[in-house]
DRENDONU-914448 format. One record per residue (C-alpha): x, y, z; residue in one letter. Coordinates in steps of 0.05 Angstrom, whole numbers, plus 5000, padded with zeros to 4 digits. Layout:
REM DRENDONU-914448
XYZA...
//
This chain:
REM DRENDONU-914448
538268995476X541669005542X546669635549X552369155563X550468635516X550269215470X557669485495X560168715490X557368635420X561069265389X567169115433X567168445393X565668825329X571769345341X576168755362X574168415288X575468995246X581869105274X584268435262X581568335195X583369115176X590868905201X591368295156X587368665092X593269255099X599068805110X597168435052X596069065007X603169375027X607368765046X604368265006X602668634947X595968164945X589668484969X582768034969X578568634987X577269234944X578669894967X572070204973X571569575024X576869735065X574570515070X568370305092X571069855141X576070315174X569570885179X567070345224X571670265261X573471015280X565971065287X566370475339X572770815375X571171505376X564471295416X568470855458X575070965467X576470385517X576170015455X581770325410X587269845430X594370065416X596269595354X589269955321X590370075252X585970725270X592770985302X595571075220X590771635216X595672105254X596272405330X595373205342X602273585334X607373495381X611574165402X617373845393X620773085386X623972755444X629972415440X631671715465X638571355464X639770645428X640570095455X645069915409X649170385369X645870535294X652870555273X654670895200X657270375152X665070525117X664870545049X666970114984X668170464909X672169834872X671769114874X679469174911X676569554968X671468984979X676468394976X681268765018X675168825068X674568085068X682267915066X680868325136X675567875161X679067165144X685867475179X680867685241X677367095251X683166625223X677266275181X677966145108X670866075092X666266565100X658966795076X656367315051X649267735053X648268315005X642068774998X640869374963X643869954993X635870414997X637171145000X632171385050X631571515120X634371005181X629770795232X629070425295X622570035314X621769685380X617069235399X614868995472X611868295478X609568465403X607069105404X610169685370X611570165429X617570675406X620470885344X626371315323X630771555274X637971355276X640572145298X648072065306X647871375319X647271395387X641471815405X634771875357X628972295357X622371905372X618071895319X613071355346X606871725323X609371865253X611871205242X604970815263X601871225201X606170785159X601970285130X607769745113X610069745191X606369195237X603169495303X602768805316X607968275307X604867595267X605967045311X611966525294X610465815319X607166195381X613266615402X614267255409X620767675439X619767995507X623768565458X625368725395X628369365356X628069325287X632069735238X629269945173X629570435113X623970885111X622871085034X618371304980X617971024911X619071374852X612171314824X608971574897X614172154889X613172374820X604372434852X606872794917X611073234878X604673374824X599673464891X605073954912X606474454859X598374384842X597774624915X603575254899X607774814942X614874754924X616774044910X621173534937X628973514911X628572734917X625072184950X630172165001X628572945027X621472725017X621772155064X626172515119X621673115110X616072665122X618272245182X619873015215X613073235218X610573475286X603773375263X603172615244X597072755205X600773135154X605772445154X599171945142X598772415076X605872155055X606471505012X611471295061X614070475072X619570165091X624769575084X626769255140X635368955137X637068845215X635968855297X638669145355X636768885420X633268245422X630667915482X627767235483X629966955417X636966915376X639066845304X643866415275X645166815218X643667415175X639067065134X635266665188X633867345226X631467685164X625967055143X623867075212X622667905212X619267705147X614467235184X613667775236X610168105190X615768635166X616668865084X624468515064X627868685005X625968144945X633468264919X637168154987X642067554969X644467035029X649466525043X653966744980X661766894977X665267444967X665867294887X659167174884X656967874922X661168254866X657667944802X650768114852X653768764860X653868874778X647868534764X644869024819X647469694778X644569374711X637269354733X637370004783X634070404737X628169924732X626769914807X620670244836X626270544889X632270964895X639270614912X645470824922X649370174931X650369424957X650769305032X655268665043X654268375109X657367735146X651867255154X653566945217X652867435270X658266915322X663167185259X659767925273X660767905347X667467665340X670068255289X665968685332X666069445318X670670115307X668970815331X664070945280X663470235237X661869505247X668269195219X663868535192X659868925149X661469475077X657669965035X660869854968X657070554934X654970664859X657771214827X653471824847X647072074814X648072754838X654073174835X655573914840X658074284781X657275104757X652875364707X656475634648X650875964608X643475924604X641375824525X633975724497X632075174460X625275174420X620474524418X615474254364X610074684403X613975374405X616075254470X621475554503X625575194547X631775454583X638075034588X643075004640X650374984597X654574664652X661374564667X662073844655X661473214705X660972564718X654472394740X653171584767X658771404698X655672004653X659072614627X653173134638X654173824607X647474044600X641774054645X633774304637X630874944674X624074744650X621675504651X620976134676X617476024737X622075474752X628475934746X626176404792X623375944854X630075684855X633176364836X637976004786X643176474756X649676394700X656276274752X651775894808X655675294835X648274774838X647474044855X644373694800X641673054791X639672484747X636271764748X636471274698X635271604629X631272224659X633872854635X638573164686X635773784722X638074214777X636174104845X638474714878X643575284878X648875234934X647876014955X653775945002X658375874947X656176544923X660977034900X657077574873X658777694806X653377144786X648277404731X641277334740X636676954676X631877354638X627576984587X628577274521X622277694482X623777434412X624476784392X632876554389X632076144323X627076594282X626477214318X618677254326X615277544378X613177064437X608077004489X605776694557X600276284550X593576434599X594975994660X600075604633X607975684652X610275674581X612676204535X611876084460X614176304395X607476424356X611076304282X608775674263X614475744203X619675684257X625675244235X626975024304X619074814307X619174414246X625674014266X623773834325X616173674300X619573194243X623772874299X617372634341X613272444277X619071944264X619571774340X619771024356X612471164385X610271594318X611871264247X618270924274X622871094220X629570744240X635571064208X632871894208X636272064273X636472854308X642472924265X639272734200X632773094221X636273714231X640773584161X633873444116X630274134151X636774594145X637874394072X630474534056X628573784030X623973704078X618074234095X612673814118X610773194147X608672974073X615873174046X618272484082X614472094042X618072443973X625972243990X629571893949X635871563945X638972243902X637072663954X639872314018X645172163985X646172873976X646872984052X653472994079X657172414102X650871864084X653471324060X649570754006X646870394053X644670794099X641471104050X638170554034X636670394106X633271004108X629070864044X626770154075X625170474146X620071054102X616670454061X616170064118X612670564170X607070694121X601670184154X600970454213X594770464278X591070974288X592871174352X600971174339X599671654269X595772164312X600972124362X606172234320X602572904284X603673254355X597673514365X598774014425X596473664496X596072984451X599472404487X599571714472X593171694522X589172224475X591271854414X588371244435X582171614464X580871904403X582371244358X577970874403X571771364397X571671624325X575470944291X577571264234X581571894210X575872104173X571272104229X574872394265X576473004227X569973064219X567573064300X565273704328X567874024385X562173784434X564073114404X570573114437X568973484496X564772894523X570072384513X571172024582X577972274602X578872784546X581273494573X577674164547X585174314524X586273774485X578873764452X580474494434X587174294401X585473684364X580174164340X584474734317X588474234278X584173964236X580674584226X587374884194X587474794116X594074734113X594074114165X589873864118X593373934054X599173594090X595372944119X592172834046X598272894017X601072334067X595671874046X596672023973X603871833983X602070994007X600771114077X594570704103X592470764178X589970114208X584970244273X588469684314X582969824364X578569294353X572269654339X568569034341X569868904413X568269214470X573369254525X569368894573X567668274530X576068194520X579267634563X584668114579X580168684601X581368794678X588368504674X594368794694X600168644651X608068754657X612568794584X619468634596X625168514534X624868694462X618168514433X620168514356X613168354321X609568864361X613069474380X612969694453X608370344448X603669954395X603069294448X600969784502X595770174472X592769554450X592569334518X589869934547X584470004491X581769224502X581869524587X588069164607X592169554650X600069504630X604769724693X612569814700X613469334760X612368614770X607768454843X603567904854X597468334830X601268234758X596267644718X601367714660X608267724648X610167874569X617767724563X620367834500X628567744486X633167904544X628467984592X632668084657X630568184736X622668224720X622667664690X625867344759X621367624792X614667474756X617166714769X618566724840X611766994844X608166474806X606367014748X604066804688X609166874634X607466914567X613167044494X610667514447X606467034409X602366894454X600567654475X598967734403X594267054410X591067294465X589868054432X586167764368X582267224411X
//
């Protein structure tokens, strides 16, 4: 072939896979709907660098090659706004909001006004502008008026075009876009794992992660960072105008930009604080961090005319959520003992409200843990909690220091028995080795009873701890032998809770497989294991019976777990105990479906969503059925989602799962679909 036919024919070829590479990525992180796998899109992007790197003419500045990261920069320029980024004034009762629109009707003399309101995303504020399309400058918001330029970080972000879409074939002349960089929670809990696998401390938050991120010199190190974005406003804009708040944010959606599904438009004020409520009921269920509700005039004539303060736009409000971290001092340091022997420290703390929660107590996880962050009894820390998670410190504010704080030591003995304890080979944990331990058998009753073990509604911590303290309980098997004279026995148990109690034992005796192994808390067991080992031996007897080669070559079975499920039935006593549960009524179903292989299942290769209170299947038991037929069950609704299952209440997901055209199905027809 002719060299320049040649030239002309990968030219073409580079000019392909960039177009079709752009489109395949914004519809995997804007979209949420990818048509190509990603083995497809690897192999496609290899080309293209290949393609590039041989010709560089070729690499045209909107190439999605330029995510891949630039060599380090000594430092970051800095480059003044256009526009202010101006900081927002903030909003902490529903007065403070109608007294900010009381404001705007006596400003603009106008009785009727709108209303947009979107999430208030804690993460870092950016700039993006855009010459006749093209993404040629981006920078953080600084103080507002000047920002450092982060162009080469920002382009590794997969969610940002390089290229505008085209809108009825026009394009601004210029266009700076302002966004929230962020990460979601489940790409921060995998940095934070990569880290500390890597000895590298771990992020405090996602916030810290994202700003940490976009402030890389080297902007290969920021392509490693699950970074995107939300994008809520402009600054300068030349060559097209907006109406209103919600016309410019549908066009920057047709542009090609990620907008927040929850943003609300076009409402009034009323309206934006029953939004605002509804927005603190489902914030633990996001995929994201927020702090709050932005409320924002919709039409920008109104915005112009109210114009701005010093520091604040007067037309729009951050009306905040009651924090999620606070600072508070550490009163003591106790240790608490775990089914396993564990020891776990535990931050005693002087008490605070923490986003509407009185937290007194907070986890130090371990050793190691204590003395990376050098944590000792007196520190003033900042500490920090998210939806239900346990709250843990983030740091200790040194500067507060006094000196007459006392460092930790982890104790030699066991607190509850007094046993010698030990640090397990290459693991972070320190253990009491008396398998007699009180502590251990509480808290090993207290999962076996879990809503994910035997489910028995009714024996509480409180009751737990009662039954093991008395000594009418001794074993797992010693459930099975209350009566109605014995709990009653217990302090302050009245008849029918007793009774309660009695119903909730009877009732958990048919029970899967995979939920009875999971509730004998079998060290390194999860509800993953459980179902592993349900799936490949079927029945308890089998399985007691497999070797340990057996359960080495499980797919997806550890060396640690094979070598504990192994010690555990190897133990007499264990087995004493599990005979004497099935002597007592209790019959374990394999709810596994032996008889089907995952791959012949309708539902295997589907992703499903639960949402509500499923009452004939319980949540744990609906999942592992899923999983075990090779469904995949997720947390968050997106258009990859084939199956909603909404059982009562379902809230926002269910919303969602609509407006996307998701399949919805109740509870009957999950189970339906399960048994073919």
């Amino acid at each position: 072939m002719d060299t320049s036919l040649k030239k002309d024919a990968l030219k073409e070829e580079a000019r392909q896979l960039q177009k079709e590479l752009t489109e395949h990525s914004h519809r995997y992180h804007v979209l949420d709907d990818p048509i190509i796998s990603d083995g497809e899109y690897d192999r496609m992007m290899a080309r293209l660098l290949e393609i590039e790197t041989q010709n560089p003419k070729f690499c045209a500045a909107d190439s999605p090659t330029k995510r891949v990261g630039a060599p380090p920069l000594d430092a970051f320029e800095s480059a003044a706004h256009s526009i202010p980024m101006l900081s927002l004034d903030n909003a902490f009762k529903d007065d403070d909001v109608l007294s900010f629109h009381t404001r705007n009707i006596k400003n603009l003399e106008f009785e009727k006004i709108f209303y947009t309101v979107e999430p208030k995303l804690d993460g870092l504020a950016v700039e993006l502008t855009y010459e006749n399309g093209i993404l040629v400058r981006a920078t953080t918001r600084g103080d507002g008026i000047n920002g450092e330029v982060i162009t080469e970080n920002v382009r590794t972000i997969k969610s940002i075009p390089l290229r505008l879409n085209k809108t009825q074939d026009v394009l601004p002349a210029l266009l700076e876009v302002r966004g929230e960089v962020i990460i979601m929670h489940e790409d921060f809990e995998r940095l934070n794992q990569t880290r500390l696998a890597k000895g590298e401390a771990p992020f405090a938050n996602p916030r810290n992660a994202a700003a940490g991120s976009l402030r890389q010199l080297d902007s290969r190190v920021t392509a490693t960072r699950p970074l995107t974005i939300f994008v809520y406003g402009v600054g300068k804009v030349t060559g097209m105008e907006f109406e209103t708040q919600a016309r410019m944010l549908s066009t920057l959606k047709a542009f090609g930009f990620p907008v927040n599904q929850h943003i609300q438009t076009h409402i009034t004020i009323q309206e934006a604080l029953t939004f605002y409520n509804r927005l603190a009921q489902i914030r633990a269920d996001l995929e994201y961090e927020i702090d709050g509700m932005v409320i924002k005039v919709d039409r920008l004539d109104m915005q112009q005319a109210l114009g701005e303060k010093i520091k604040s736009p007067r037309w729009s409000i951050a009306y905040k959520f009651p924090a999620m971290q606070e600072t508070t001092t550490i009163l003591d340091i106790i240790v608490q003992v775990g089914r396993t022997g564990t020891l776990t420290p535990v931050a005693l703390l002087e008490p605070t409200n923490v986003g509407g929660v009185v937290v007194a107590r907070a986890t130090l996880h371990n050793a190691d843990e204590i003395k990376r962050k050098d944590i000792r009894i007196g520190d003033k820390v900042l500490i920090m909690r998210a939806g239900d998670v346990i709250p843990k410190v983030v740091k200790v504010i040194e500067s507060a220091r006094k000196g007459d704080e006392l460092p930790f030591e982890m104790p030699d003995t066991c607190p509850v028995c007094n046993s010698p304890v030990r640090r397990l080979e290459d693991e972070a944990a320190i253990k009491c080795i008396n398998l007699t331990c009180r502590a251990q058998l509480t808290e090993r009753i207290k999962h076996f009873v879990s809503k994910k073990g035997f489910d028995m509604d009714g024996l509480g911590k409180k009751i737990v701890d009662q039954l093991v303290n008395e000594g009418l309980i001794s074993s797992f098997a010693d459930l099975f032998t209350l009566d109605q004279e014995r709990l009653s026995a217990l302090d302050r148990q009245a008849k029918k809770s007793v009774s309660n109690m009695l119903k909730a034992i009877e009732g958990s005796k048919q029970i899967s497989l995979p939920r009875f192994l999971f509730a004998l808390g079998i060290d390194h067991t999860g509800e993953n294991a459980a179902r592993l080992l349900a799936r490949q031996f079927e029945t308890l007897e089998t399985l007691m019976a497999a070797d340990k080669e057996s359960l080495e070559n499980i797919h997806g079975m550890g060396e640690k777990t094979a070598a504990s499920v192994m010690l555990f039935f190897a133990n007499p006593k264990n087995r004493r105990i599990l005979q004497q549960i099935l002597d007592a009524g209790v019959t374990i179903q394999n709810d596994l479906f032996a008889n089907l292989t995952p791959a012949d299942h309708p539902l295997s290769g589907k992703t499903l969503v639960l949402t509500g209170t499923l009452t004939t299947l319980k949540r744990a038991e609906a999942k592992g059925q899923l999983e075990s037929l090779g469904a995949k069950v997720t947390s968050s609704v997106s258009a990859r989602t084939d199956f909603l299952v909404a059982g009562r209440d379902a809230g926002s997901k269910l919303e969602k799962a609509q407006a996307l055209g998701v399949t919805v199905l109740d509870e009957a027809e999950l189970v339906r679909m399960i048994h073919g």
